[in-house]
FIKOL-42143 format. One line per field, with one value per residue (C-alpha): residue in one letter; chain; x, y, z. Coordinates in pm, 1 decimal. Example, Ala and Ser with C-alpha at 12.3 -4.5 7.8 and 13.67 -1.06 7.14 Angstrom:
BEGIN
residu	[A,S]
chaine	[A,A]
east	[1230.0,1367.0]
north	[-450.0,-106.0]
up	[780.0,714.0]
This chain:
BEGIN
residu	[X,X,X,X,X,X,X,X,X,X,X,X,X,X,X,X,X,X,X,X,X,X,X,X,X,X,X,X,X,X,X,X,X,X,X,X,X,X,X,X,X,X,X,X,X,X,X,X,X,X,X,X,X,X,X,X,X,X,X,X,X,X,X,X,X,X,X,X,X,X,X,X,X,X,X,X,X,X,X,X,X,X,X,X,X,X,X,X,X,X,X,X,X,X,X,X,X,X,X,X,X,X,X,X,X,X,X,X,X,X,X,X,X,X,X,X,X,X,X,X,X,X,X,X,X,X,X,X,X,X,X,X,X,X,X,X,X,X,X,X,X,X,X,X,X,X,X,X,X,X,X,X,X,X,X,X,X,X,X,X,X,X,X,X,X,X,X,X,X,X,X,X,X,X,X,X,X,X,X,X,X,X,X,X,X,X,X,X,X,X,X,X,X,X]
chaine	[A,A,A,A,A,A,A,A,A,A,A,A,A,A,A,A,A,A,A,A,A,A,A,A,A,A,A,A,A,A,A,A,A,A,A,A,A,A,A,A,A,A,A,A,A,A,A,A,A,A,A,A,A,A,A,A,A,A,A,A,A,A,A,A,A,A,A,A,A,A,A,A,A,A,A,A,A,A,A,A,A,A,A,A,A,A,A,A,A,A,A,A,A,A,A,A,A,A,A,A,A,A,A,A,A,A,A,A,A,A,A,A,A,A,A,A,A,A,A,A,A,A,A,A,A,A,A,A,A,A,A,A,A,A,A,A,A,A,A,A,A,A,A,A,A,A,A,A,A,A,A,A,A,A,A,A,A,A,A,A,A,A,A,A,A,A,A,A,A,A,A,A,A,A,A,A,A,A,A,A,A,A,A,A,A,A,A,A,A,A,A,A,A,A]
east	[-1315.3,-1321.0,-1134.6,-847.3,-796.0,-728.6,-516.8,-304.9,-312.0,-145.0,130.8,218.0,214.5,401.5,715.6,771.5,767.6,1007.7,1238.6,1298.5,1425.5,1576.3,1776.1,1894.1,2036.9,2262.4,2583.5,2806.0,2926.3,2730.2,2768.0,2638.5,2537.9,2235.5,2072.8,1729.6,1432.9,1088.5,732.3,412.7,59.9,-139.6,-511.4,-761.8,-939.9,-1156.5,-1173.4,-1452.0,-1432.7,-1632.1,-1683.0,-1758.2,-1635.7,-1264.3,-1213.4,-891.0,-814.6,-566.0,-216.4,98.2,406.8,810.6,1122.9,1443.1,1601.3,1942.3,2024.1,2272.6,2233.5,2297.4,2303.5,1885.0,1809.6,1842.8,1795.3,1675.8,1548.1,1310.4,1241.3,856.3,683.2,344.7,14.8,-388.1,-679.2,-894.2,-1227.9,-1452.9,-1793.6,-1846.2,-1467.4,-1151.0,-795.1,-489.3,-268.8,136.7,235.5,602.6,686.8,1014.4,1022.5,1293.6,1206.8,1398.8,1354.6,1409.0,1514.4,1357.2,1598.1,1974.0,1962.3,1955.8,1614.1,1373.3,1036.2,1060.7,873.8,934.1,799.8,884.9,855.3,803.5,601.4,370.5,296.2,33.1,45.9,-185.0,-488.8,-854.6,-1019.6,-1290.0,-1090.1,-736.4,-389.6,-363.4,-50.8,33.7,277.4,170.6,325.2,262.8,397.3,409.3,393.7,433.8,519.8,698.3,1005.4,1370.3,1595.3,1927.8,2095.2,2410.9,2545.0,2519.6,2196.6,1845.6,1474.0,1203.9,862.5,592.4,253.4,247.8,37.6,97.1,-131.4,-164.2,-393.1,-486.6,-546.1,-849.1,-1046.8,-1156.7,-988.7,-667.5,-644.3,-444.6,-260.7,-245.2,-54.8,217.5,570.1,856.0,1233.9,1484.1,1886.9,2239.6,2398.9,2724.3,2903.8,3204.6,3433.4,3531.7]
north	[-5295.6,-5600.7,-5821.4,-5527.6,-5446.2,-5877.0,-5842.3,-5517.3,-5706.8,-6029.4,-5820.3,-5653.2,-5942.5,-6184.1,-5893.7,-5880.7,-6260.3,-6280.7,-5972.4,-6151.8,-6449.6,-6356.4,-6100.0,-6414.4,-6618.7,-6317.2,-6335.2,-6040.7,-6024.6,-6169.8,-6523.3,-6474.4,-6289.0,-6354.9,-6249.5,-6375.5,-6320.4,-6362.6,-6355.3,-6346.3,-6401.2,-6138.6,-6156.1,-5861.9,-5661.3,-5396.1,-5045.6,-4748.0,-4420.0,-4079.9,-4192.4,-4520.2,-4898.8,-4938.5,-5290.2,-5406.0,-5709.3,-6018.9,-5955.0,-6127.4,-5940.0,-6002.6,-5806.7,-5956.4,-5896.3,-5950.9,-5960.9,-6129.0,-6394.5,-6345.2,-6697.6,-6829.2,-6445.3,-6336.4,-5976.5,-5844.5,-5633.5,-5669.6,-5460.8,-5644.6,-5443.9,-5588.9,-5476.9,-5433.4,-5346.5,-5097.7,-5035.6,-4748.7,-4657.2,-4635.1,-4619.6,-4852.9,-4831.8,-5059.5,-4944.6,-5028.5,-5162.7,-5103.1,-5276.6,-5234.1,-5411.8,-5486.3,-5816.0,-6010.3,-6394.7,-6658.5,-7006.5,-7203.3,-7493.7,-7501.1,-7756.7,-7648.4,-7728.4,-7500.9,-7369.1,-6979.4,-6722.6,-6369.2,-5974.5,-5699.9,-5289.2,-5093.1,-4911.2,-4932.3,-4750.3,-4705.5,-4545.5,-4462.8,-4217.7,-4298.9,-4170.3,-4011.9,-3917.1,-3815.5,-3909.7,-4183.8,-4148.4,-4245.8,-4431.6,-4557.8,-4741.3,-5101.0,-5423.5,-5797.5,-6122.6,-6451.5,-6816.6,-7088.2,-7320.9,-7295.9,-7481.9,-7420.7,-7655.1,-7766.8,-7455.2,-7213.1,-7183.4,-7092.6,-7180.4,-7018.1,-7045.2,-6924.6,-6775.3,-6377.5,-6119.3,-5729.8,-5478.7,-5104.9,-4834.5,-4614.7,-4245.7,-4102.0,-4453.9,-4611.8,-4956.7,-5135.5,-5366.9,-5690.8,-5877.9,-6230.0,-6508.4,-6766.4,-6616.5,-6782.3,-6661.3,-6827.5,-6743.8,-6749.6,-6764.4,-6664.9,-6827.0,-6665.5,-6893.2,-6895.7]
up	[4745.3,4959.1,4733.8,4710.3,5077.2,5135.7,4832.6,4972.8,5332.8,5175.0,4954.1,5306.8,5503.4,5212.0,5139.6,5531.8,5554.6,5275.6,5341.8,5724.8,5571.0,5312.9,5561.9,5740.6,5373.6,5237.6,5220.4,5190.4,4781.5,4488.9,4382.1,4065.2,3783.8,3510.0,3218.8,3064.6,2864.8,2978.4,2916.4,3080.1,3020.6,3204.7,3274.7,3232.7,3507.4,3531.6,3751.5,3773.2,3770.0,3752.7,3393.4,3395.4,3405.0,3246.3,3139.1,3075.8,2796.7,2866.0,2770.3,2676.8,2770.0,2695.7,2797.0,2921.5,3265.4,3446.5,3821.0,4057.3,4363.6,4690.6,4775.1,4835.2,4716.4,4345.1,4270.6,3925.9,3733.9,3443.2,3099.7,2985.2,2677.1,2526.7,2458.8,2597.2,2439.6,2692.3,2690.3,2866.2,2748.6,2368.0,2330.7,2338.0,2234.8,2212.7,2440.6,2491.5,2804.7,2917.9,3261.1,3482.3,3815.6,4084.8,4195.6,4515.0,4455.2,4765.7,4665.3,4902.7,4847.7,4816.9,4507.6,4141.0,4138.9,4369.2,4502.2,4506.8,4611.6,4408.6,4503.5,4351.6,4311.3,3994.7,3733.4,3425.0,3175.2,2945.3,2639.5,2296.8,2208.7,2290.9,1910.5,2129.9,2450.2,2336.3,2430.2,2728.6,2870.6,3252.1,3449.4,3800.7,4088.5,4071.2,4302.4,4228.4,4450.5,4313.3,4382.4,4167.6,4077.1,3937.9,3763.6,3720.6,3443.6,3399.8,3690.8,3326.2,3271.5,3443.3,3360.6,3623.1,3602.1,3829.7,3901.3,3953.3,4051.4,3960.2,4103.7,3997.8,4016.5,3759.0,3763.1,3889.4,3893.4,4235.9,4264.1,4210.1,3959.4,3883.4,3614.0,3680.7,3510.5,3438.5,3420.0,3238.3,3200.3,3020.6,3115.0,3150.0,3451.1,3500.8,3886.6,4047.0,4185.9,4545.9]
């Protein structure tokens, strides 16, 4: 309970920090437009409910995304589908994972190579049957926070990697939990000339 209400506190306090300056570094049209594919390992967590402990496996997931910069501030949006194998009780399934987020991204340097700092909004879903329970189907809110670097090659193409945290909370269980891991996404970028 603890550990979530410092974890809630720092997603507050990080998206204000980084929605004031990144309010300050936008210009008025886009500068450019991108498209990528990306991948992320995810570790497991656990939750409790009325019936028990749910304990949920590491994950790798993979999707592709596209978005568009606003000078220091990219905007995207990401598609990630993968896999986790749940347990509660006597009884565990595999379930699908499907992931969208809207994610802002602040380039902390004006150089094609960066420190950023990423947070997003969006949703997961889970999906399968428990043999014992029956169909497991639910999408819930879920946000992300994250810090890392990119590198933008040759003014074409983009390479970002960086540490992320997405937190969720299931249905009728007592605490949020978190997927935690190493985020990579590897892109096209397309410049407009001004």
């Amino acid at each position: 309970m603890i550990k979530t209400t410092i974890s809630n506190r720092f997603s507050y306090i990080a998206f204000i920090a980084i929605a004031v300056i990144a309010s300050s570094a936008v210009p008025v049209s886009p500068q450019s437009v991108e498209a990528y594919i990306a991948g992320q390992q995810m570790s497991g967590d656990q939750t409790s409910s009325s019936a028990g402990v749910l304990l949920l496996h590491k994950s790798t997931v993979a999707g592709i995304g596209a978005g568009f910069g606003l000078g220091r501030i990219n905007l995207n949006l990401d598609f990630l589908f993968g896999a986790t194998d749940i347990q509660m009780k006597n009884s565990s399934l595999h379930s699908k994972l499907s992931i969208v987020d809207i994610n802002m991204d602040y380039n902390v340097l004006k150089s094609s190579f960066t420190p950023m700092l990423t947070l997003g909004l969006g949703s997961i879903t889970f999906s399968e049957s428990f043999a014992d329970v029956g169909e497991f189907i639910e999408t819930d809110f879920a946000y992300n926070y994250g810090i890392g670097a990119r590198w933008t090659i040759a003014r074409r193409y983009l390479l970002k990697a960086f540490y992320r945290v997405t937190t969720t909370k299931l249905k009728d269980t007592d605490d949020a939990i978190q997927f935690k891991g190493v985020a990579i996404c590897l892109g096209y970028s397309f410049s407009f000339k001004r």
